[in-house]
C-alpha positions in Angstrom: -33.9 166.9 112.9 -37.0 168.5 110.9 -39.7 168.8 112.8 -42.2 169.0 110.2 -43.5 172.6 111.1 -44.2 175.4 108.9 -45.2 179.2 109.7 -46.7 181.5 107.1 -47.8 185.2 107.7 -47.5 185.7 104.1 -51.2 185.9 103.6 -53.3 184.5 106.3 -51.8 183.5 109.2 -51.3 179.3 109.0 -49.2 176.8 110.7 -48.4 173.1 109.0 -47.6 170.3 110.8 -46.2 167.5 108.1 -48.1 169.4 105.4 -51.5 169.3 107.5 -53.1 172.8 108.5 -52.5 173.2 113.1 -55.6 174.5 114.6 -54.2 177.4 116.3 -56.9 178.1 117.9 -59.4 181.9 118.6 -58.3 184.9 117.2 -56.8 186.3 120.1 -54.4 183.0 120.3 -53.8 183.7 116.3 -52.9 187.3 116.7 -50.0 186.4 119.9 -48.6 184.0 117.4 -48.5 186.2 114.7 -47.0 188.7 116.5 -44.3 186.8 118.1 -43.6 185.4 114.7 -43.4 189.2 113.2 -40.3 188.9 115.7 -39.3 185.8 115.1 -36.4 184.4 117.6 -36.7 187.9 118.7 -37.9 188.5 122.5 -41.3 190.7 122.5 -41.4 192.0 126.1 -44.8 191.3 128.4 -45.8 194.9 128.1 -45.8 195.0 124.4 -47.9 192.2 124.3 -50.1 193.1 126.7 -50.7 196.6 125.3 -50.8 195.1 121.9 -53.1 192.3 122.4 -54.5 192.9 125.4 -54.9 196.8 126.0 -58.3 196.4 127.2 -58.0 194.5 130.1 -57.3 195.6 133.8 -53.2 194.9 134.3 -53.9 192.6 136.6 -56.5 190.6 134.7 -54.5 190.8 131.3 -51.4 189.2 132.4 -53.1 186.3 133.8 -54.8 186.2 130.5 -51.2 186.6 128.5 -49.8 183.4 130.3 -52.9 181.6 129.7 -52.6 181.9 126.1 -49.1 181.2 126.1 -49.9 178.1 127.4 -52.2 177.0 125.3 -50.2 178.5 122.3 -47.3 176.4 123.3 -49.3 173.2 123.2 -50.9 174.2 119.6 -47.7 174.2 118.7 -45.7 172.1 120.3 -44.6 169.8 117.2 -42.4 166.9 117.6 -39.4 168.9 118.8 -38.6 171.2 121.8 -40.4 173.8 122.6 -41.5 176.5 120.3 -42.6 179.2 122.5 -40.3 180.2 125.4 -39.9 182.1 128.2 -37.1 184.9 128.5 -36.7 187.9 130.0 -38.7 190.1 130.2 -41.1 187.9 127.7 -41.4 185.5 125.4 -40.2 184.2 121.9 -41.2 182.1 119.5 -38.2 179.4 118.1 -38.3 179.1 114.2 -35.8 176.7 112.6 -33.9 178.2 109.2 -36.9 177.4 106.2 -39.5 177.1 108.5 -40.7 180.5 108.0 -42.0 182.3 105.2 -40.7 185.7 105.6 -37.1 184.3 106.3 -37.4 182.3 103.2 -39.0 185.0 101.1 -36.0 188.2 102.8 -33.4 185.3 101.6 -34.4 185.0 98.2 -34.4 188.5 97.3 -31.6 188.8 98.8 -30.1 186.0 96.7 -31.8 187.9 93.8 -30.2 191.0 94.5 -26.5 189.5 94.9 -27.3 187.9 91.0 -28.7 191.3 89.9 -25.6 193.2 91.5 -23.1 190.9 89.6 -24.5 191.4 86.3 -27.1 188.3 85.9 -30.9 188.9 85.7 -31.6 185.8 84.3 -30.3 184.2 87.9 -31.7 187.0 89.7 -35.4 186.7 87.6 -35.5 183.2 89.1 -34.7 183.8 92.1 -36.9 186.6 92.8 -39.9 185.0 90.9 -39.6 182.2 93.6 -39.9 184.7 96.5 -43.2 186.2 95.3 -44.3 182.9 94.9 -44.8 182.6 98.6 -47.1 184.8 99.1 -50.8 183.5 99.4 -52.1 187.2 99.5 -52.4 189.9 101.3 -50.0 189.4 104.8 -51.8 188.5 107.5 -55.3 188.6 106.1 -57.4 187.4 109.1 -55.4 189.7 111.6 -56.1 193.1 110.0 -58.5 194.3 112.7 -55.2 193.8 115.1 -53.1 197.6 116.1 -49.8 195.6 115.4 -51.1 194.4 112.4 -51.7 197.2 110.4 -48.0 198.1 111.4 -47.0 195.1 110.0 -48.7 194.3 107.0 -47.6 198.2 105.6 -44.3 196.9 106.5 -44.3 193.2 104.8 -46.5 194.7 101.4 -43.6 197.4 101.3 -40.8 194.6 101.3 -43.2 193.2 98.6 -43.5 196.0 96.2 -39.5 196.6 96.3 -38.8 192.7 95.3 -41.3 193.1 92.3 -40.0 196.3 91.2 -35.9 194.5 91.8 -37.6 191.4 89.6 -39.0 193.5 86.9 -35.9 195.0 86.6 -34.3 191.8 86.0 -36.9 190.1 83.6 -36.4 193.6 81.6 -32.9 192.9 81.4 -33.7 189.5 80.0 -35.8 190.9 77.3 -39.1 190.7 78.4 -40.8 194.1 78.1 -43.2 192.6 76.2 -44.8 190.5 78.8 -44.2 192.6 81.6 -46.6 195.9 80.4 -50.1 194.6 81.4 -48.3 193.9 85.1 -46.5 197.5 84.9 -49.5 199.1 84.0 -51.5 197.4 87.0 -48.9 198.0 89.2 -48.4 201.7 88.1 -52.5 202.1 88.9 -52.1 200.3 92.5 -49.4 202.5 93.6 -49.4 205.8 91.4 -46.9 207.7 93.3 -44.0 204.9 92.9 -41.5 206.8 89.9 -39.7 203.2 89.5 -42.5 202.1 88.5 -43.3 204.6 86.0 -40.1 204.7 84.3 -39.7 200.8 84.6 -43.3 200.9 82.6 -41.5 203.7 80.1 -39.1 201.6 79.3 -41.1 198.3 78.6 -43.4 200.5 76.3 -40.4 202.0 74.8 -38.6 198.4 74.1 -41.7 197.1 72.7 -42.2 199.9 70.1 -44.7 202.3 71.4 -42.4 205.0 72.3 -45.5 207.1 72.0 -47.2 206.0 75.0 -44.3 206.0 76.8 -44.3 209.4 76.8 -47.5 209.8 77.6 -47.0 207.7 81.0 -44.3 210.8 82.2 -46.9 213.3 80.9 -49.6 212.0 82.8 -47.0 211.7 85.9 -46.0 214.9 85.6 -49.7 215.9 85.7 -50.5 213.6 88.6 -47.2 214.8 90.8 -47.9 218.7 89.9 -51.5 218.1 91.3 -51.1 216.3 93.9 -48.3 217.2 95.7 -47.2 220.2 93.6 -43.8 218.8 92.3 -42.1 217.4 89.4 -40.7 213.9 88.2 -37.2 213.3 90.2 -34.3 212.9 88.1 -34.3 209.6 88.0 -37.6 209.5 86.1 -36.8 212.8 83.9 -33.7 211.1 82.5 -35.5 208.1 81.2 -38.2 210.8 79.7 -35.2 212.4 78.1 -33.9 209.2 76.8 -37.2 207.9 75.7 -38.0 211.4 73.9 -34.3 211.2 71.7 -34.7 207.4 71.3 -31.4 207.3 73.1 -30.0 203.9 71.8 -28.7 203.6 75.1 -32.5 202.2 76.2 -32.1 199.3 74.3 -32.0 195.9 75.3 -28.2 195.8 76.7 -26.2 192.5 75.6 -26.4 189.4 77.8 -23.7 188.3 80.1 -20.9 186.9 78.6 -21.7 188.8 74.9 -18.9 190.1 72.6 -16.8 193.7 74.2 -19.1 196.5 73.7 -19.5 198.4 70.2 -22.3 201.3 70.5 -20.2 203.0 67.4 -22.6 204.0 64.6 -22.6 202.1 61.4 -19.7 203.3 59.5 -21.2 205.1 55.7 -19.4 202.3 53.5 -19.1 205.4 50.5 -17.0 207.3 52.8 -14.4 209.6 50.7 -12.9 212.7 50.6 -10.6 213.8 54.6 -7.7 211.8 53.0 -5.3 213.5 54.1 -6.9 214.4 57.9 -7.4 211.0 57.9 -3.9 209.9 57.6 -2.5 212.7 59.7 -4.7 210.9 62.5 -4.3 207.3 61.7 -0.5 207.7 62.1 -0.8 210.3 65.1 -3.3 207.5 66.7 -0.5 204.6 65.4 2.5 206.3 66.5 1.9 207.0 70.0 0.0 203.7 70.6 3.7 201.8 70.3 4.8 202.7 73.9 1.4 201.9 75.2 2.1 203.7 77.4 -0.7 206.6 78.1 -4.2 206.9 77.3 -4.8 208.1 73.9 -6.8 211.6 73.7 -7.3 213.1 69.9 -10.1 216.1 69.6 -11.5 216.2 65.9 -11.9 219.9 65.4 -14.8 221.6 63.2 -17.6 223.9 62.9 -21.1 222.5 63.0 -22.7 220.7 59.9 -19.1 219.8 58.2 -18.4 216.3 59.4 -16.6 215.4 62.2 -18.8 212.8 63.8 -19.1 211.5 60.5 -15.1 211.4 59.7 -14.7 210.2 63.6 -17.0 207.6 63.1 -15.3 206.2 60.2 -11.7 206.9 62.1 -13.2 204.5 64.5 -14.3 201.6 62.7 -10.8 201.6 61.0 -9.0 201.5 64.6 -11.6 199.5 66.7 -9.5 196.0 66.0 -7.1 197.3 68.1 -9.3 197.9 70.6 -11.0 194.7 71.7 -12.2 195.0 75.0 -15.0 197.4 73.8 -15.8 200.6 71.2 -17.9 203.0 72.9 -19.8 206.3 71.3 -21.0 208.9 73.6 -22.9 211.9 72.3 -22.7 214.7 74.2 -25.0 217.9 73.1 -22.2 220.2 73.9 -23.5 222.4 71.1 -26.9 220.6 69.6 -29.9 222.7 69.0 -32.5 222.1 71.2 -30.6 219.7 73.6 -28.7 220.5 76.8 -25.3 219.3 77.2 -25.2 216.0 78.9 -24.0 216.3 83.0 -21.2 214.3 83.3 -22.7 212.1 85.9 -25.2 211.3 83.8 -23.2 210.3 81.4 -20.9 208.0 83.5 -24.4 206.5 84.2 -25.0 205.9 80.5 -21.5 204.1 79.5 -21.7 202.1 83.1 -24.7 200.9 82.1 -23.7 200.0 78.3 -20.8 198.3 79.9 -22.7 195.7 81.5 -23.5 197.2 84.6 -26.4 196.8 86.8 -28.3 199.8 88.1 -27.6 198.8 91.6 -23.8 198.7 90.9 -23.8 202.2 90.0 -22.7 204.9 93.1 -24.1 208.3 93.5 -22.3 211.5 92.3 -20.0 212.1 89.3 -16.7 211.3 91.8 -17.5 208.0 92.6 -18.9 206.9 89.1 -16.0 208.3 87.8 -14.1 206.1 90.1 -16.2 203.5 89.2 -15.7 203.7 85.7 -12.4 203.6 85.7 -12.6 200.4 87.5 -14.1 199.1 85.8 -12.2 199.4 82.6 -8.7 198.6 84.5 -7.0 196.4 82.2 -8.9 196.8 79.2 -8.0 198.7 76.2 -11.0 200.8 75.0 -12.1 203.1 72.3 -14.4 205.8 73.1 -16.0 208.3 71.2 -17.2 211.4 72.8 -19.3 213.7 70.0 -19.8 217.2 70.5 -18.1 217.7 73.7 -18.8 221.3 75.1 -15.3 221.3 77.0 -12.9 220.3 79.5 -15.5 219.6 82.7 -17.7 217.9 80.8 -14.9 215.5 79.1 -12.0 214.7 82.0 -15.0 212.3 84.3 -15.4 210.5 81.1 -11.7 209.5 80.8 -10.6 206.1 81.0 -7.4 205.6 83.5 -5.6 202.5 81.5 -3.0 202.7 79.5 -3.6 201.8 76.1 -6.9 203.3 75.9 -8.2 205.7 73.4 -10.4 208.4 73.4 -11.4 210.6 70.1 -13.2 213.7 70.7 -15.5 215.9 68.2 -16.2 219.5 69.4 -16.1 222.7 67.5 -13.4 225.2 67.8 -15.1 227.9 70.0 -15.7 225.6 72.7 -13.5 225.8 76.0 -9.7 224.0 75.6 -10.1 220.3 76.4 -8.1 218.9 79.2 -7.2 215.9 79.6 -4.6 213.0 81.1 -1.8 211.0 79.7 -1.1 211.6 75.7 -2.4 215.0 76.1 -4.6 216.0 73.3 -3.3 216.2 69.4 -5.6 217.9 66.9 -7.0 217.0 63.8 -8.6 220.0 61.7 -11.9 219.1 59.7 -12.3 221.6 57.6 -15.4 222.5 55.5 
């Protein structure tokens, strides 16, 4: 049966009875109920409490005082039900019913939130998330701060705080609105400067809502702010969004909603395309011919020296092959030769087509091995397309391989680079020359 009482430490400390406020009673009675409810249903031993609440009394003194106020405590909040605070060895715990307190609630909905995220739907998880951070009534227990344990605890509570925000952002930037969320970003990146997530969460809201500009001025001033500081550099994570943000990596924008058409990142096709007639044909029918058994995963490197056309001619390969490819049409470029660009880790990459395929960041493992595993997963079943440009050679190419059969993967890379490896069909050639 509900017994009509409801804890909050999410803000000041409060206790309802049927919607009316419970006179706890003095501070000292407060901060033994707020810490008992930091451990709710949790046994908090007499020596903690004492030393926490009560460190300076005598011993002897102090424990008379510590069942004094448990007394009382259980009487303030007694309710209509059985006891809420009880005796167990070797001290005491407070009983709280599922819903009845605000941190359970709150730890349950970003939890829920997290789930939706995970599985691909931000919209869900925006919701959800948006409902935890509307429990808070400000900062955690607000009237206990003078309290040793509450310091502890209030770093610990504003911490779970910060995470859920940055886990909702995340979520309302998958459902398109950057927009909105900038003013927040940019008070949130001011309030805790050293938080990356935050920085490149803020880069990529700027980015989506056309001021690429100031985007990269947010990693310059990090980079700054990190180098004098603390005399390091942006992590990874951070320096690959810079990188992104910097080539206007098309990979940044707003990714399809659940449930959208298969994926097609494949460039618009040049509608006057002549000329590579015969190159063309020779591939169409190599691609045609060995896609009747079904058998093995299609690999076909486009050869050619820089500045003739191969991304060009395997663009336009692609557009006339991607009906038979309908679970998706992916293009990959990967600086194995571009001037001024380093040639794209292959674990970053798997991080880019994960994403594009509808993947949530959370969903996404460490290391090239596992995303590679992941990958491939991911696409069991599906017959793909993908496009790798400019490949610098076999390392950089065999994580990116899909494992089903039926798949196909066209490769551009110029003829000095290392001999492409590969699985399944092996790796017919088709000579663009200038």
């Amino acid at each position: 049966m509900d017994s009509g009482l409801v804890f909050g430490i999410l803000g000041p400390l409060e206790v309802r009875l049927g919607g009316s406020l419970v006179a706890v009673g003095r501070p000292r009675q407060r901060a033994l109920l707020a810490l008992l409810l930091c451990h709710a249903n949790r046994v908090v031993s007499r020596d903690q409490l004492v030393e926490e609440l009560l460190g300076d009394q005598r011993a002897g003194s102090a424990k008379r005082m510590l069942r004094v106020q448990i007394s009382r405590l259980r009487k303030a909040v007694a309710g209509d039900g059985p006891p809420r605070v009880l005796a167990r060895p070797p001290g005491y715990l407070v009983r709280v019913e599922p819903g009845e307190l605000d941190l359970d609630v709150f730890e349950q909905r970003v939890a829920a939130g997290r789930d939706a995220l995970g599985r691909g739907d931000p919209g869900r998880a925006a919701v959800l998330l948006r409902g935890a951070e509307s429990l808070w009534r400000g900062r955690p227990l607000a009237d206990l701060e003078f309290e040793p344990f509450a310091r502890f605890e209030i770093q610990r509570l504003e911490a779970q705080r910060l995470l859920a925000a940055e886990d909702r952002i995340e979520a309302e930037l998958a459902t398109g609105q950057h927009g909105a969320l900038c003013p927040e970003l940019e008070q949130l990146v001011a309030e805790h400067p050293l938080r990356e997530r935050l920085r490149g969460q803020l880069m990529l809201a700027l980015y989506r809502s056309g001021r690429q500009a100031e985007a990269l001025a947010v990693f310059r001033d990090t980079r700054r702010m990190l180098d004098a500081e603390l005399g390091i550099q942006p992590g990874p994570a951070l320096r690959h969004v810079h990188e992104q943000v910097l080539a206007a990596d098309p990979l940044l924008d707003l990714p399809a909603p659940a449930g959208a058409a298969a994926t097609r990142t494949l460039p618009r096709d040049i509608a006057s395309f002549t000329g590579r007639e015969h190159e063309l044909a020779q591939l169409l029918d190599g691609i045609r011919g060995q896609a009747v058994s079904g058998a093995v995963v299609g690999i076909h490197a486009i050869d050619g020296m820089a500045g003739i056309g191969k991304t060009t001619f395997a663009v336009h390969a692609a557009h006339r092959l991607a009906a038979g490819f309908p679970d998706g049409q992916y293009f990959l470029p990967l600086h194995g030769h571009t001037p001024g660009q380093r040639p794209v880790d292959p674990a970053d990459a798997l991080v880019s087509l994960l994403l594009t395929a509808g993947l949530a960041p959370q969903q996404i493992p460490p290391g090239a091995e596992a995303r590679a595993a992941r990958w491939r997963d991911h696409l069991a079943g599906k017959k793909i397309l993908l496009l790798l440009d400019d490949a610098l050679g076999h390392e950089q190419v065999r994580p990116l391989l899909p494992g089903t059969a039926g798949s196909l993967v066209l490769i551009t890379r110029d003829p000095a680079a290392h001999r492409l490896g590969g699985r399944g069909g092996g790796q017919p050639r088709c000579p663009v020359s200038g």
